[in-house]
ZAVOTOR-710478 format. One record per residue (C-alpha): residue number from 1; x, y, z. Coordinates in pm, 1 decimal. Each point is the difference from the previous one (the first is absolute). Layout:
BEGIN
NUM / X / Y / Z;
...
***
This chain:
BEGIN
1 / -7750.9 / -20381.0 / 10283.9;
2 / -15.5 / 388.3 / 29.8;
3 / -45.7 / 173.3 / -320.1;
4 / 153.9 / 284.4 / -99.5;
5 / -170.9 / 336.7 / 110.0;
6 / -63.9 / 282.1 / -267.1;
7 / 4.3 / 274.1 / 216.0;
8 / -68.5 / 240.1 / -344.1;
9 / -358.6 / -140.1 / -76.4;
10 / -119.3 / 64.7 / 372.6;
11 / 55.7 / 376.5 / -12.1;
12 / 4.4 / 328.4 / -218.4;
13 / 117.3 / 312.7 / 97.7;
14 / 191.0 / -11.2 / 317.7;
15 / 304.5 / 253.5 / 144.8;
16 / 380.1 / -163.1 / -50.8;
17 / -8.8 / -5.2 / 407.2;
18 / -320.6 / -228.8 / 24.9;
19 / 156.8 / -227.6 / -266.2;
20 / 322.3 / -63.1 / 158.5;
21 / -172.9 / -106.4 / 318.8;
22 / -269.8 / -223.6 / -199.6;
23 / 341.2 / -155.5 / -163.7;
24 / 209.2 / 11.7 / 280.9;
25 / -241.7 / -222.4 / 168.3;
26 / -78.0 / -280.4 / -242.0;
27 / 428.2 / -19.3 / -13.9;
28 / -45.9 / -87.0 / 374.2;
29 / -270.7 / -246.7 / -76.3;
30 / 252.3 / -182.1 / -223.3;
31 / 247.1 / -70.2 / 298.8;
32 / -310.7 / -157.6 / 210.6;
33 / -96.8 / -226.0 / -327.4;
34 / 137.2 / -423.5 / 103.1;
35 / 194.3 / -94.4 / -291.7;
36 / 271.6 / 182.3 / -228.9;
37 / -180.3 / -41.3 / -325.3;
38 / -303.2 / 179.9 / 166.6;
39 / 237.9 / 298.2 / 54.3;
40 / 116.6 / 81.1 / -311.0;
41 / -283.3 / -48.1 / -196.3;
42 / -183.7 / 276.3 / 253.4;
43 / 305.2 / 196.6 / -42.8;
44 / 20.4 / -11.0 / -397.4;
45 / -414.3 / 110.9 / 39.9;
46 / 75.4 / 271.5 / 190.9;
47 / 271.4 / 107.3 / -255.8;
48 / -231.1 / -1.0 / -279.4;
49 / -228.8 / 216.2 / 160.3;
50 / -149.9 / 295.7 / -189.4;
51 / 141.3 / 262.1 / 293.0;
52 / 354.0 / -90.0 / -29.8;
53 / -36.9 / -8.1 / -387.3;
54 / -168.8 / 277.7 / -74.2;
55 / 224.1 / 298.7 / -116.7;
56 / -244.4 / 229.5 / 262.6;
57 / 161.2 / -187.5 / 307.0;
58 / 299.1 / -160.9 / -82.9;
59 / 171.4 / 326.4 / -44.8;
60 / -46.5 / 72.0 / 358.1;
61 / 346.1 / -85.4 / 226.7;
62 / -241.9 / -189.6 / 294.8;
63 / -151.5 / -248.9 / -337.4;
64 / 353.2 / -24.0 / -136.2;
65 / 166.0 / -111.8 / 377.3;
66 / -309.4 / -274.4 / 26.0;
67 / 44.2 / -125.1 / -362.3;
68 / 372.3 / -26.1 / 99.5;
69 / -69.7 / -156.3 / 275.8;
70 / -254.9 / -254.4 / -129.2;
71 / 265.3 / -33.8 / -249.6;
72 / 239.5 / -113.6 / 238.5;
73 / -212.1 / -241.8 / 205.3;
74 / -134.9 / -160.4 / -322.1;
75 / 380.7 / -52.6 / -90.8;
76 / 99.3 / -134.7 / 362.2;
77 / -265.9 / -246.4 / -20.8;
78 / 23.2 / -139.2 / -367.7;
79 / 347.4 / -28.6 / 109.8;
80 / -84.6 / -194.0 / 301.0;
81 / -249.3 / -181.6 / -203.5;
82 / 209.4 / -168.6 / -207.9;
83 / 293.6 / -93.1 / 314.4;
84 / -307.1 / -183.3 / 73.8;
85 / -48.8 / -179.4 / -307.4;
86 / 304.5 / -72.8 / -53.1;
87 / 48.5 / -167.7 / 366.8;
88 / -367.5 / -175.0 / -101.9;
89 / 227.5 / -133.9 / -340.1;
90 / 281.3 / -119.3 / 233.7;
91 / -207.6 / -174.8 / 234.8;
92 / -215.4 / -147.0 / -278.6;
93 / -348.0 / 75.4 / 130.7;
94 / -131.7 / 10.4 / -354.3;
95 / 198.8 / -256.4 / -115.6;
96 / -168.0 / -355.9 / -98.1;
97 / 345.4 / -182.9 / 152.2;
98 / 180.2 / 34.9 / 350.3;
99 / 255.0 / 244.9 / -7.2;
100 / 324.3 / -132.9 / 186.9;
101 / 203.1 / 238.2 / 219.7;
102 / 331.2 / 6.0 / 222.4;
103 / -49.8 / 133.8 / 344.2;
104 / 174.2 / 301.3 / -68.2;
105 / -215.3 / 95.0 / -298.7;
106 / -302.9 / -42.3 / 262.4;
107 / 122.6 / 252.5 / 244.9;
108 / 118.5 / 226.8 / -287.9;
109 / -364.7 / 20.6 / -77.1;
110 / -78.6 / 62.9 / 361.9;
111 / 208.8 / 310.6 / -13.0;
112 / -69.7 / 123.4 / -312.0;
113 / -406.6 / -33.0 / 128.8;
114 / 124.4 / 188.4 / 286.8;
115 / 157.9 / 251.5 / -210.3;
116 / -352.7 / 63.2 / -233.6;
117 / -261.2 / 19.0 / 381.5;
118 / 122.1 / 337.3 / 56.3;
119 / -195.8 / 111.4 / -324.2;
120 / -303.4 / -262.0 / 63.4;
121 / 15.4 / -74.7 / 387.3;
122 / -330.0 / -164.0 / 33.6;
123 / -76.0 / -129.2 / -362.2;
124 / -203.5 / -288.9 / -93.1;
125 / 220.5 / -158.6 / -279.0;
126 / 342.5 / 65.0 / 156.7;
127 / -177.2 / -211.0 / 338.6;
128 / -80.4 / -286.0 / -223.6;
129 / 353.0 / -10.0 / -174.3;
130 / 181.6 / -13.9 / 391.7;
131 / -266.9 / -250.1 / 131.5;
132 / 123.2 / -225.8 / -314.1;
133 / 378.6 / 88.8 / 95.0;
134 / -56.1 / -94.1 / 388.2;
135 / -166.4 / -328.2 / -63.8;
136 / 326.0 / -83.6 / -153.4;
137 / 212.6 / 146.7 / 241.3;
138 / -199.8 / -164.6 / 307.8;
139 / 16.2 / -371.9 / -223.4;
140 / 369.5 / 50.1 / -28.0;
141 / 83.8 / 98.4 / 405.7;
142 / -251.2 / -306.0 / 80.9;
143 / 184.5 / -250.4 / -207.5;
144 / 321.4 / 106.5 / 103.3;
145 / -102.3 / 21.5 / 408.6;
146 / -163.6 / -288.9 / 32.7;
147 / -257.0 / -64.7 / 292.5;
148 / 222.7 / -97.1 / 302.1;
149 / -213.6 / -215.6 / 324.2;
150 / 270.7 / -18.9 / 237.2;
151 / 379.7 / 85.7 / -5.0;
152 / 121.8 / -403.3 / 147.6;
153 / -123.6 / -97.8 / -314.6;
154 / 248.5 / -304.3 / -57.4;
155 / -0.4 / 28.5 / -405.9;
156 / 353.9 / 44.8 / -186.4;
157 / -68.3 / 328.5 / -143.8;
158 / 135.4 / 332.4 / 144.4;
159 / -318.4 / 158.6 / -107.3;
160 / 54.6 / 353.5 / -221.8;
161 / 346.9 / 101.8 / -1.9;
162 / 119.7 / 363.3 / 113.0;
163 / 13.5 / 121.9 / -425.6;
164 / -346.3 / -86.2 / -5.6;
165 / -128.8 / 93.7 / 290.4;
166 / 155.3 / 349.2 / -111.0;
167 / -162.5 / -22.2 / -305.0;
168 / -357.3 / -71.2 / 178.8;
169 / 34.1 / 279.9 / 214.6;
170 / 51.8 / 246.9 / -251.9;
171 / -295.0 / -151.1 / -219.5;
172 / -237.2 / 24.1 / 308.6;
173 / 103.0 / 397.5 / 32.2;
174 / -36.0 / 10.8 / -375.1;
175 / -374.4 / -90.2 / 67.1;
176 / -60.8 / 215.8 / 283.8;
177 / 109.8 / 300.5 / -211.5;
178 / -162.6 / -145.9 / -316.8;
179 / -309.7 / 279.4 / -121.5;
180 / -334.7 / -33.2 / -34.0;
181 / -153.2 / -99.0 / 323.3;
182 / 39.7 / -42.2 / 343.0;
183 / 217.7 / -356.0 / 55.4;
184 / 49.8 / 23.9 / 377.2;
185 / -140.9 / -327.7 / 84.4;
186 / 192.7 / -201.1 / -273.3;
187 / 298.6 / 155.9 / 115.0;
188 / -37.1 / -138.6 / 354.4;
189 / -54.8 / -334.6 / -110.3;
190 / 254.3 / 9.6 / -203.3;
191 / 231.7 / 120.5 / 221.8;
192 / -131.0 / -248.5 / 337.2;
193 / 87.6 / -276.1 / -257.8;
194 / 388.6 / 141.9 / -89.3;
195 / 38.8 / 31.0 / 373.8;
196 / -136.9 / -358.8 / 53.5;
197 / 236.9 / -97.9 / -307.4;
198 / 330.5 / 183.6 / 116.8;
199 / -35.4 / -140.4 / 319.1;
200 / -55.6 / -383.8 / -78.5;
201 / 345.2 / 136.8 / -226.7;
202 / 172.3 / 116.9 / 255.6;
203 / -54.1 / -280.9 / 230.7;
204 / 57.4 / -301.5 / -251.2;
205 / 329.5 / 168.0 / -27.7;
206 / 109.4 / 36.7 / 388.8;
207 / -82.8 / -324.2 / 44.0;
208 / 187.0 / -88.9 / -285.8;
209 / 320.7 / 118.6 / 209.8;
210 / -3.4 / -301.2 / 266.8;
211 / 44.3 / -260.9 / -252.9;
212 / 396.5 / -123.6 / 54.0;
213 / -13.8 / -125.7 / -301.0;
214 / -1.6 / 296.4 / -176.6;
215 / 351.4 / 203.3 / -114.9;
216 / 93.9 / 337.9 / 131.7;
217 / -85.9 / 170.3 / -355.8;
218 / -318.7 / -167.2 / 33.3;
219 / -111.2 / 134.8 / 323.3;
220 / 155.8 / 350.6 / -82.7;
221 / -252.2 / 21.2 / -288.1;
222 / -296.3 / -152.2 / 200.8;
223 / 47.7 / 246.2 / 291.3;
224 / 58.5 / 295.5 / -264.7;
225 / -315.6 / -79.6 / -161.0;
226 / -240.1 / -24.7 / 279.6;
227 / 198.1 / 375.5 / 155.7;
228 / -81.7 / 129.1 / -362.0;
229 / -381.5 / -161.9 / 65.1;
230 / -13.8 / 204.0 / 347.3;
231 / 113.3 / 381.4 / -138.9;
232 / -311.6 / -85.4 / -261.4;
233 / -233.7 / -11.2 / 270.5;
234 / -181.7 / 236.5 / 111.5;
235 / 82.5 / 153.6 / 440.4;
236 / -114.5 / -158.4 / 266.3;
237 / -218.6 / 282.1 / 71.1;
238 / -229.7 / -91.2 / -289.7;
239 / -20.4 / -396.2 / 109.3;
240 / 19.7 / 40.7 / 419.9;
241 / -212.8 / -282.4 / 24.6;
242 / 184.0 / -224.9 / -251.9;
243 / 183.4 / -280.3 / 175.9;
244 / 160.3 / -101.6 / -347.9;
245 / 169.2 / 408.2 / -34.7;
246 / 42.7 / -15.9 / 379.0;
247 / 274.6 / -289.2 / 32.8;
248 / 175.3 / 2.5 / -339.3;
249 / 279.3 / 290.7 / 152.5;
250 / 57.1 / -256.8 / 307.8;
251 / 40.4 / -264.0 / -262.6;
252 / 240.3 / 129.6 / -198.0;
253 / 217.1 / 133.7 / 222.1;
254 / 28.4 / -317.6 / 131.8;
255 / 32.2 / -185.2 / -308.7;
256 / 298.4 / 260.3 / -63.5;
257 / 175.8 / -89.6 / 307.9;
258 / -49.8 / -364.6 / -59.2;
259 / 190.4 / 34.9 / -277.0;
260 / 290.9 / 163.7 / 187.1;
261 / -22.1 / -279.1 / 229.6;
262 / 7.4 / -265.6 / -273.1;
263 / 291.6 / 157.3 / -248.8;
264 / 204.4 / 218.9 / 220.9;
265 / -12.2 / -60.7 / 369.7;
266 / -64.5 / -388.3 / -75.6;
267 / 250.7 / -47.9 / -245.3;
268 / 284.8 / -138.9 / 184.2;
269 / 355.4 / 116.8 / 20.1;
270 / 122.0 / -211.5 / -291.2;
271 / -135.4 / 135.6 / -294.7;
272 / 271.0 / 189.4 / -121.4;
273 / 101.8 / 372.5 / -59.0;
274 / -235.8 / 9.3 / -295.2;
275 / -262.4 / -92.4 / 219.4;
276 / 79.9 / 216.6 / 251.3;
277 / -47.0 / 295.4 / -237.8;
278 / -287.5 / -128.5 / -122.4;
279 / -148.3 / 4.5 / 365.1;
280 / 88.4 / 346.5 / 60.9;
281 / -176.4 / 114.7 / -384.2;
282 / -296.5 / -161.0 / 138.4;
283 / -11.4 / 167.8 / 320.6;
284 / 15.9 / 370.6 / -149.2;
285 / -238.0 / -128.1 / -216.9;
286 / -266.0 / -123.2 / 210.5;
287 / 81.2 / 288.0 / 210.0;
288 / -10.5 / 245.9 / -247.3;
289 / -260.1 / -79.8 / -258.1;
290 / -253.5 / -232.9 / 145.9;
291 / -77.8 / 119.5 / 304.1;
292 / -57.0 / 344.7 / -159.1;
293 / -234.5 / -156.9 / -143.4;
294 / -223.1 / -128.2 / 267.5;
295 / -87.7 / 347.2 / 82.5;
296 / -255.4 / -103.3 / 303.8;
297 / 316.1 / -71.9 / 203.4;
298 / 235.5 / 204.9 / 201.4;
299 / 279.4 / 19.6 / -200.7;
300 / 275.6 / 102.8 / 209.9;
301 / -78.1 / -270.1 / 281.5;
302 / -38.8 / -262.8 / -299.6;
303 / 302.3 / 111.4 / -153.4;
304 / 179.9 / -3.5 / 348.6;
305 / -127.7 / -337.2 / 106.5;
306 / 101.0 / -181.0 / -371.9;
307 / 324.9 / 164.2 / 9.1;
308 / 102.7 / -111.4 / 340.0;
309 / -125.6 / -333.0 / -61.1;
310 / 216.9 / 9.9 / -263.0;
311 / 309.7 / 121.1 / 142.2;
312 / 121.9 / -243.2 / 222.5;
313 / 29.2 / -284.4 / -237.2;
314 / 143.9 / 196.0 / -251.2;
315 / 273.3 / 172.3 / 223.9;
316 / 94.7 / -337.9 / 145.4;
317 / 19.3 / -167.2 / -407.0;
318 / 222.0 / 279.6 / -101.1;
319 / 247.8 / -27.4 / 312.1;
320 / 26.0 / -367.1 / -87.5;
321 / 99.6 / 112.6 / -359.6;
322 / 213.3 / 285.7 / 145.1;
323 / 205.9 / -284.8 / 165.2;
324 / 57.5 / -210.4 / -327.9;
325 / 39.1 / 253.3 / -247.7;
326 / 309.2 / -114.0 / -189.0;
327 / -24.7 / 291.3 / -315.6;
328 / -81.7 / 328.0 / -66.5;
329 / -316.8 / -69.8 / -230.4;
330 / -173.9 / -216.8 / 312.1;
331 / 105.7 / 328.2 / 207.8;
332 / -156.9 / 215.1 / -218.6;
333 / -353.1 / -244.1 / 13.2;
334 / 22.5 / 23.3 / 365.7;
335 / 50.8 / 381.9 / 32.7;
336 / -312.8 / 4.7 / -302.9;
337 / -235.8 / -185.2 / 220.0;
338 / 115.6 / 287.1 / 348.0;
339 / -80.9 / 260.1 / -280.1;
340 / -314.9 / -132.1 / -60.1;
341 / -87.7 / -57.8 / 342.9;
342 / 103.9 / 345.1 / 77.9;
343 / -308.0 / 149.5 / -242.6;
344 / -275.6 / -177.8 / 183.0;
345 / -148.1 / 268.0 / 153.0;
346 / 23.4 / -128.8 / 391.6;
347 / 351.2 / -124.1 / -44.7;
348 / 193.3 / 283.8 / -128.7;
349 / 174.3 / 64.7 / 369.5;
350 / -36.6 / -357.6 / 144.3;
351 / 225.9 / -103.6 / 268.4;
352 / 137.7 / -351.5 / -184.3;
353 / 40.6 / 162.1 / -312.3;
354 / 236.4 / 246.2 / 149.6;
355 / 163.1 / -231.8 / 178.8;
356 / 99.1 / -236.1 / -303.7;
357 / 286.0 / 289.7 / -35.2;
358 / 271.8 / -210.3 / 169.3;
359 / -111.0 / -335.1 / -190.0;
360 / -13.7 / 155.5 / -317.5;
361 / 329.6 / 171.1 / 95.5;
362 / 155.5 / -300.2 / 55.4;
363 / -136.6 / -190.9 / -339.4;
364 / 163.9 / 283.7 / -161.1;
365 / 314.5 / -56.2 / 152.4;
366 / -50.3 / -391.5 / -77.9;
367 / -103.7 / 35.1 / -352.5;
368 / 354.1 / 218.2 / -49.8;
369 / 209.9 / -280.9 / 161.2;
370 / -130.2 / -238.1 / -227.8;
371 / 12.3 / 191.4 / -302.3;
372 / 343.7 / 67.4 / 93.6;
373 / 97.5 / -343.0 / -4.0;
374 / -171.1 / -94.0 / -246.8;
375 / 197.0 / 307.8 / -203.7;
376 / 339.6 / -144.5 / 178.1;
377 / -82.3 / -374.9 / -135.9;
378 / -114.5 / 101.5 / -326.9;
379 / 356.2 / 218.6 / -68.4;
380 / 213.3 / -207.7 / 178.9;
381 / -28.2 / -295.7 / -167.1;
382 / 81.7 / 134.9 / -388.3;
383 / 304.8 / 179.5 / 199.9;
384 / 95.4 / -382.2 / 106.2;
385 / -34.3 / -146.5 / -308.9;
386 / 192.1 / 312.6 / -185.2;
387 / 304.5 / -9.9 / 307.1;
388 / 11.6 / -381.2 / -86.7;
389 / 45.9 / 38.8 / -392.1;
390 / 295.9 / 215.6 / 74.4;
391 / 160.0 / -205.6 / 237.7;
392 / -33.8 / -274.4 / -271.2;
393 / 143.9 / 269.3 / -243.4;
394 / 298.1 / 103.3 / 218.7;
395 / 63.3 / -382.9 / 79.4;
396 / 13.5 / -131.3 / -395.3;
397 / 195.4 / 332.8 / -1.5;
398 / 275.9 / -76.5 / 258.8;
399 / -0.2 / -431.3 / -128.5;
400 / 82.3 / 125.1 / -391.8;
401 / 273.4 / 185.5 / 117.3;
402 / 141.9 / -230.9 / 255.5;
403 / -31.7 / -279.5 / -277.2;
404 / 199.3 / 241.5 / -252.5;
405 / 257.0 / 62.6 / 207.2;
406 / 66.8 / -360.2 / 73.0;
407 / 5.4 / -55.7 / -391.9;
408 / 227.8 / 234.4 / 18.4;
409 / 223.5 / -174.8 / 199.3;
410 / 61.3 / -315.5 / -103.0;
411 / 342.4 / -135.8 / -171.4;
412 / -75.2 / -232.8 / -313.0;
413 / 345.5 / -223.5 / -44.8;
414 / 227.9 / 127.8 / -312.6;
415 / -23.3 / -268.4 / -298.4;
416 / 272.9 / -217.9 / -96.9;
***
């Protein structure tokens, strides 16, 4: 440990100028010295020292700027000091027990020890206090991406999901900008094993998709995951060799348009108008939001392909409707599912959908002969029923009076 210097005893008489530079030097000593502690006990020396003391010097503006500034430094760096203890007390280094904490308490202290290396870049203690903090941080990512050997693994787990694969990632940055030394190689490893991890993910997932067992929701949250797994990994660029990074795009997209095939192209003509819409919701969506997200694909030839794929079957399903239509609300489904059709991006000026014009024209013209009937039957019959009552009225009408006229005119014989 480096004791304080007395600069006072090692000289008598010297000018103000000479004594500045003697103290301006042992202040830069103190910034060379490994460890915080060191610091401020050579600072506090140097403030006691007989030159800055003495009424002869301290009078002097050059003695009263470096007393000010010693002043400063020393305050800086008890300050600093006890940020450090204080993360030591949190962490529990001095504690006899285990101190427990959340995640988010961890990388809090990762910042804050970010926030105190601008004042101590390259001191001992704060090293020691973010080695402690990394081994944790490196236990956690290791137990939550476990070692993956090959990505047909035929297991029942789905290996991490996307949350904590998220969650790993920004841990493993968290280390790499963790202070206190240089952490380059455990951030490689680290981050070899989340790509190893994300793709095993990824793939458990796509492969998930060609099980018919499974339920459209079902696959929709599979294939969302594993997209969500892809925009976590890192480009292509950095992985060229990587046959795992290489084929997942090709995958997906065609795990995406299996799914078209199985619930929209595939699903028949009788599945009803609710269907139908259903369909067309799932085509803008596949079209809109998950092949963004495959962003190692041409989008505009993906989005053309899925969307033509699409809109045959779906053009053919909604004339059958057109020609069965028999109200206005199964009208207004049918015209829904053209307006949806008409926002997918490669179908906004097809052919078929403009030429569903004359069939819709003619459901329209349908749906108003019906209603009018059904508006003719529905007032024609309490206009029945009320012409009826007053025939019946005018009838007992027209029979009282006939029968009181008859009364009328009979002759009862004259008593004897």
């Amino acid at each position: 440990m480096v004791e304080p210097i007395n600069i006072g005893d090692q000289r008598q008489e010297i000018s103000v100028e000479d004594l500045e530079l003697s103290l301006r030097h042992e202040v830069g000593l103190a910034s060379r010295l490994p460890n915080i502690d060191d610091k401020v006990r050579h600072l506090e020396g140097i403030a006691e020292d007989t030159g800055l003391t003495s009424s002869r010097y301290s009078v002097h503006p050059a003695i009263r700027q470096l007393k000010t500034e010693i002043a400063d430094n020393l305050f800086d760096l008890r300050n600093t000091a006890r940020q450090l203890t204080r993360i030591e007390e949190q962490l529990g280094q001095h504690a006899s027990e285990p101190v427990d904490m959340t995640l988010q308490q961890t990388l809090d202290v990762v910042q804050n020890l970010r926030g105190i290396s601008g004042a101590i870049p390259n001191d001992s203690r704060l090293a020691d206090v973010s080695t402690s903090v990394c081994e944790g941080l490196e236990t956690f990512v290791t137990s939550v991406l476990p070692s993956v050997e090959s990505e047909e693994d035929d297991g029942s787990s789905d290996g991490p999901s996307p949350s904590e694969l998220t969650l790993a990632l920004e841990v493993i940055e968290a280390i790499r900008m963790c202070p206190g030394g240089d952490r380059t190689a455990i951030y490689k490893s680290l981050r070899q094993q989340f790509i190893d991890a994300a793709c095993y993910s990824a793939w458990k997932r796509v492969n998930r998709l060609s099980d018919m067992r499974l339920d459209l929701a079902t696959k929709k949250e599979y294939l969302h995951g594993a997209l969500t797994i892809w925009q976590l990994l890192p480009d292509l660029s950095e992985n060229a060799g990587s046959p795992r990074l290489s084929k997942l795009p090709d995958e997906m997209h065609r795990a995406v348009q299996s799914v078209l095939l199985r619930h929209v192209i595939g699903a028949g003509d009788a599945e009803g108008l609710d269907n139908l819409v259903g369909a067309a919701l799932l085509t803008k969506e596949l079209s809109d939001e998950y092949l963004e997200m495959i962003p190692a694909i041409s989008m505009p030839d993906a989005q053309s392909m899925l969307g033509l794929q699409a809109a045959e079957s779906l053009v053919r399903r909604i004339r059958g409707e057109l020609s069965t239509v028999g109200s206005q609300s199964e009208l207004d489904l049918c015209l829904s599912v053209v307006s949806i059709l008409r926002t997918v991006p490669v179908l906004s000026e097809d052919q078929r959908l403009v030429d569903l014009a004359r069939p819709i024209s003619r459901a329209r013209w349908r749906v108003r002969l019906v209603g009018g009937l059904k508006t003719l039957r529905k007032t024609s019959l309490p206009a029945l029923v009320g012409l009826l009552g007053l025939c019946g009225v005018i009838a007992a009408y027209i029979g009282l009076t006939v029968l009181i006229q008859r009364l009328y005119e009979i002759n009862l014989p004259l008593a004897p």
